[in-house]
C-alpha positions in Angstrom: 4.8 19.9 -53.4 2.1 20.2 -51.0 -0.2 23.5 -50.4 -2.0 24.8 -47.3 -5.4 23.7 -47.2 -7.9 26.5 -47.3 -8.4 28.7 -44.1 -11.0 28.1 -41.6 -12.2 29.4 -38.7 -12.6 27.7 -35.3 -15.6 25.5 -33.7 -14.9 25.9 -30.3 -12.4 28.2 -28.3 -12.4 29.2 -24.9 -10.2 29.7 -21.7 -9.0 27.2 -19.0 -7.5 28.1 -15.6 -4.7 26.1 -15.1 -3.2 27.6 -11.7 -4.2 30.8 -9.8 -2.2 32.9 -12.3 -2.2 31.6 -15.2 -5.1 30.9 -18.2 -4.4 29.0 -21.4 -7.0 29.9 -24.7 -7.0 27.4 -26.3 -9.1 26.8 -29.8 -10.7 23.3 -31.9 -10.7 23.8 -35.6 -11.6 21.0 -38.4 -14.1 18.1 -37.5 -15.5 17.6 -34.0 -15.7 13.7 -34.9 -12.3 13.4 -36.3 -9.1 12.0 -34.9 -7.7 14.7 -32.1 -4.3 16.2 -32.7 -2.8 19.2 -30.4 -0.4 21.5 -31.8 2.2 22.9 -29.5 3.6 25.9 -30.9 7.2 27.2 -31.1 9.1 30.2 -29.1 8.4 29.2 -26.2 6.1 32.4 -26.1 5.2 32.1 -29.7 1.2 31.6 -29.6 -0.9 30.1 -32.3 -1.4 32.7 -35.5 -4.5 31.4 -37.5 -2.5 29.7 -40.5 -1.3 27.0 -38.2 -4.6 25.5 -39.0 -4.2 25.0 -43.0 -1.7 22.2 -42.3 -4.3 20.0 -40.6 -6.7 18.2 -43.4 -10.1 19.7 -41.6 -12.7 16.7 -42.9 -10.2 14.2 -41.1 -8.8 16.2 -38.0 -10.1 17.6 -34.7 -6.9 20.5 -34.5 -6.6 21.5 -30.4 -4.1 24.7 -31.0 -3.4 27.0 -27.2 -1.2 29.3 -26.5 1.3 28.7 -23.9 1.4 30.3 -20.8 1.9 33.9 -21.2 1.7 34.4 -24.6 -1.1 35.1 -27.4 -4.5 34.8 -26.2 -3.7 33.6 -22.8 -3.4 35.6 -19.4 -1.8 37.1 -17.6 0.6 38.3 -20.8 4.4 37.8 -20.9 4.4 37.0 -17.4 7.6 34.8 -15.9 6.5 33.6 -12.5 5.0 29.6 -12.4 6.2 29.2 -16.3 8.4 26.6 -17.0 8.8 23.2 -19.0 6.5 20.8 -15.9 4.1 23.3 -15.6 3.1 23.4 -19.9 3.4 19.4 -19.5 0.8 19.1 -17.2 -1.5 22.4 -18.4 -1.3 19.8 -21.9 -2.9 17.1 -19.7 -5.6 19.8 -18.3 -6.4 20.3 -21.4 -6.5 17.0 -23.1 -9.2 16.1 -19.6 -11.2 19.4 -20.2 -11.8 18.2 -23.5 -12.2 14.4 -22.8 -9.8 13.1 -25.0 -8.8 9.6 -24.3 -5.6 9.7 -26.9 -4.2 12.2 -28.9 -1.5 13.2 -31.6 1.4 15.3 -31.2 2.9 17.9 -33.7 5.2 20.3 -32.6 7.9 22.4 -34.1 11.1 24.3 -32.6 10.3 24.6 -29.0 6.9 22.9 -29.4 9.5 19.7 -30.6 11.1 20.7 -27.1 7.6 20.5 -25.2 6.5 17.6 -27.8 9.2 15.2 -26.3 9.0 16.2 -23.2 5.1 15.6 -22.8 5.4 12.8 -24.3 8.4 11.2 -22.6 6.3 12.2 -19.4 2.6 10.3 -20.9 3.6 7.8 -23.8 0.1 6.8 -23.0 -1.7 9.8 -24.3 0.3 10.1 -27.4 -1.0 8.0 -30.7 2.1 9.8 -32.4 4.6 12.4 -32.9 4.7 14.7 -35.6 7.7 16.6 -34.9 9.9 19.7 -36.9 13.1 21.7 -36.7 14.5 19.7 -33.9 15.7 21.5 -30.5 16.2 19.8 -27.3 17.4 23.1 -25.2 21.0 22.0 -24.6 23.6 24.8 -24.1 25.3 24.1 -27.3 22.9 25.0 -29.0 21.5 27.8 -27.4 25.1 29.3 -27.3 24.9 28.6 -31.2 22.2 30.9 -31.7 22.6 33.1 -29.0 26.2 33.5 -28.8 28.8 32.2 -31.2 27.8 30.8 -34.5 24.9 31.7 -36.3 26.6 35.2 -36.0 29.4 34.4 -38.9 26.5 33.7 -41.4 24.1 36.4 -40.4 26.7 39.0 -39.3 24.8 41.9 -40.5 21.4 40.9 -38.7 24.0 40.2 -35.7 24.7 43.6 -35.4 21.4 44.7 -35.2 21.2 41.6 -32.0 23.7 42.9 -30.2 23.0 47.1 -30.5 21.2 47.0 -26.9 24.4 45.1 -25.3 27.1 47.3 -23.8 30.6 45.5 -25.2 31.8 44.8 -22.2 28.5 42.6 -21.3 28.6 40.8 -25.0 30.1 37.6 -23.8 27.4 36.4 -22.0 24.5 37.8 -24.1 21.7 35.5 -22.5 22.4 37.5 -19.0 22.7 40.5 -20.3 19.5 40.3 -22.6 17.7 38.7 -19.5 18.7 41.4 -17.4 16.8 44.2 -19.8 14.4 41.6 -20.5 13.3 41.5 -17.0 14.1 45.5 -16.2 11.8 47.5 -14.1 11.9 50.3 -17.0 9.6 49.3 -19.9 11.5 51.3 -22.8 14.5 49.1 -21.7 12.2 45.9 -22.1 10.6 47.1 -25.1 13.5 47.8 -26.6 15.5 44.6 -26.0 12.7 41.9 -26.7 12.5 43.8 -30.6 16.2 42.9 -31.3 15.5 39.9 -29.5 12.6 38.6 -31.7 13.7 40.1 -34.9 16.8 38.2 -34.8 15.2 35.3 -34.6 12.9 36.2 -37.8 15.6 37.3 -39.5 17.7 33.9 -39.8 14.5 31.5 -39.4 14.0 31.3 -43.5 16.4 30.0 -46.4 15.6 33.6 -47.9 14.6 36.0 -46.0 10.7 37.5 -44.7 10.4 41.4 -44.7 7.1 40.5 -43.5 8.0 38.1 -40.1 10.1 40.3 -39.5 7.5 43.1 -38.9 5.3 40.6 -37.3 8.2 39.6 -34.9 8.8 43.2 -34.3 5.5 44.5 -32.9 5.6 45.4 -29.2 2.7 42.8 -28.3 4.3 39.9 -29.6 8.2 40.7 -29.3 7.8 41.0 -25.4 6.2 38.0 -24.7 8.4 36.4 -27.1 11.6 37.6 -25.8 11.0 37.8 -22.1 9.7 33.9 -21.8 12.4 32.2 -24.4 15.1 34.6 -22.4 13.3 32.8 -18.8 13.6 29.7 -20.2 17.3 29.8 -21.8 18.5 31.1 -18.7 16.5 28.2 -16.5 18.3 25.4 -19.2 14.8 24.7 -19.9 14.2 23.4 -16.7 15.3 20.2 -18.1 18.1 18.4 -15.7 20.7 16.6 -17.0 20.6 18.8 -20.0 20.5 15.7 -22.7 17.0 14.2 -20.3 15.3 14.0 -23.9 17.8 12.5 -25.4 18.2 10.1 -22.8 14.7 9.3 -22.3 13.8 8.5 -25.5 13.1 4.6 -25.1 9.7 5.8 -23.4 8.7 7.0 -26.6 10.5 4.4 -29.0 7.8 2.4 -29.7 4.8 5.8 -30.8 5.0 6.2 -34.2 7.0 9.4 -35.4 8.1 11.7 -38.1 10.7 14.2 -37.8 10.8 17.0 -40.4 14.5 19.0 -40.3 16.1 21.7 -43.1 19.0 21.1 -43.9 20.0 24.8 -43.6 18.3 25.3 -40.3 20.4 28.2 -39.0 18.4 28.5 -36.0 17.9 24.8 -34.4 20.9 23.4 -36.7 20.3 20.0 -38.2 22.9 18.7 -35.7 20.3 18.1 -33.0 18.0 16.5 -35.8 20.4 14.3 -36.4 21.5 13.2 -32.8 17.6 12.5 -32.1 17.1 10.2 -35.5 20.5 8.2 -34.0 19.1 7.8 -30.8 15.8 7.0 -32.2 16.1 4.9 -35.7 12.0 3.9 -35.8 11.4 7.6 -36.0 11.0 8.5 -40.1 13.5 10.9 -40.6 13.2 13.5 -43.4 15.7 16.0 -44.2 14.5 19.0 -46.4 17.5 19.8 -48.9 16.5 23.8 -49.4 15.2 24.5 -46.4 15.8 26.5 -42.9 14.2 26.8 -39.7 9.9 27.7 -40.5 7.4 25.4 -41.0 6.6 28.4 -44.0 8.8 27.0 -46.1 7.7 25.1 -49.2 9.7 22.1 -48.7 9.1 21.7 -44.7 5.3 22.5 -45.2 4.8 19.6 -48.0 6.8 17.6 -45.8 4.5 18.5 -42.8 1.5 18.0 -44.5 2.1 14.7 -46.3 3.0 13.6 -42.4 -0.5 15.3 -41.2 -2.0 13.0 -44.3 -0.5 9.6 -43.0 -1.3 10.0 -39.5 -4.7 10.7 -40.7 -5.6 7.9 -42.4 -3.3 5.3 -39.7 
């Protein structure tokens, strides 16, 4: 089993305009020489905590880590407006240009699998591989899975924490009625429905559960970004038309080498999804963690990530 390498700090970090509202941080960690990888993180509105670097051998990598548009570091914060799927695709080609990168890896987990595929669907050029981990392609199956009907018979008490800021008579369409108070002029209202919002979402993400996510996923600063841009983007159907475009577009990426990390108990991006990508896409390694959920935390899925961060390394 695989262990973190040791913490390090960053090289280089620094902002980058990439419209007239919006400014991605954006961070380089490991070796300036080595072979450049960028790591899109999950949510969307999720940001980059430090110990994403620690999967990344730092002798053999150059690790690019940003956070997204309107979330962590970058500006302005939890903000909906000029924020969707296109716009992240093509802030990951500003940045790749600001940073004169010819070719680069991909690793992405959750959303950032989500973003993953679709950047590189969009420049199979840029991408020298695909490192990829609890599968989610934004399809309303799956979103009414989580959101709606499904994960709520095996987490039914951390359910009934989800829906307290619902009125019953608005619980049948939970995405609306979240985005409506996610999106509410009053900021107690806001506040207030992006905590059960995010803490949801920690609470199923392990095989056993974190005391400790959930408190991270529970502060103000990180639930509202967290909760008001995943809401904007469930409710948009990730901007992604027909729904199944990355399933469907997966012979532009056949032929970059890939590995696809999934637990078998993911409660929150079900293996199902996992599984329909590794049909559609057989040259892809597949891996399936037997005692595993959602996070990348997770013994088996981080040995699994790492030994993937190891091969692509030393291709």
């Amino acid at each position: 089993m695989r262990e973190l390498y040791p913490p390090r700090e960053p090289y280089n970090s620094g902002y980058l305009k990439v419209s007239d509202l919006h400014t991605i941080h954006f961070e380089e960690s490991g070796n300036p020489q080595g072979k450049p990888i960028v790591l899109l993180h999950g949510g969307p509105g999720g940001g980059c905590p430090p110990f994403y670097r620690q999967y990344f051998d730092p002798e053999k990598w150059r690790l690019i880590m940003f956070d997204q548009r309107g979330c962590g570091q970058s500006k302005p914060h939890a903000e909906l407006q000029e924020n969707t799927t296109w716009d992240l695709v093509n802030d990951i080609e500003k940045l790749r240009e600001h940073l004169s990168i010819e070719q680069w890896v991909v690793f992405g987990g959750s959303w950032g699998s989500t973003l993953s595929l679709a950047y590189s669907q969009t420049h199979p050029d840029r991408c020298k591989g695909l490192i990829l981990r609890g599968i989610f392609m934004l399809r309303q199956k799956e979103i009414r899975w989580f959101y709606q009907e499904g994960a709520s018979y095996i987490f039914p008490d951390a359910w009934e924490e989800y829906v307290k800021p619902i009125p019953i008579n608005e619980r049948d369409d939970m995405l609306t009625a979240y985005y409506k108070r996610l999106t509410s002029p009053d900021a107690q209202i806001r506040l207030e429905a992006a905590r059960a919002w995010s803490i949801w979402e920690a609470s199923t993400s392990r095989l056993f559960p974190d005391f400790d996510l959930k408190q991270r996923f529970g502060t103000d600063v990180f639930a509202e970004a967290f909760a008001r841009i995943e809401c904007h983007y469930f409710i948009n159907k990730g901007f992604l038309e027909p729904e199944d475009q990355l399933l469907l577009n997966v012979d532009r990426i056949r032929h970059i080498p890939a590995v696809i990390v999934q637990g078998r108990y993911d409660v929150v991006c079900p293996m199902m999804s996992a599984w329909e990508l590794h049909r559609a896409w057989e040259e892809a390694e597949f891996i399936v963690v037997p005692d595993a959920g959602h996070s990348m935390s997770e013994p088996g899925i981080r040995s699994g990530l790492i030994e993937a961060t190891d091969k692509f390394a030393n291709c």
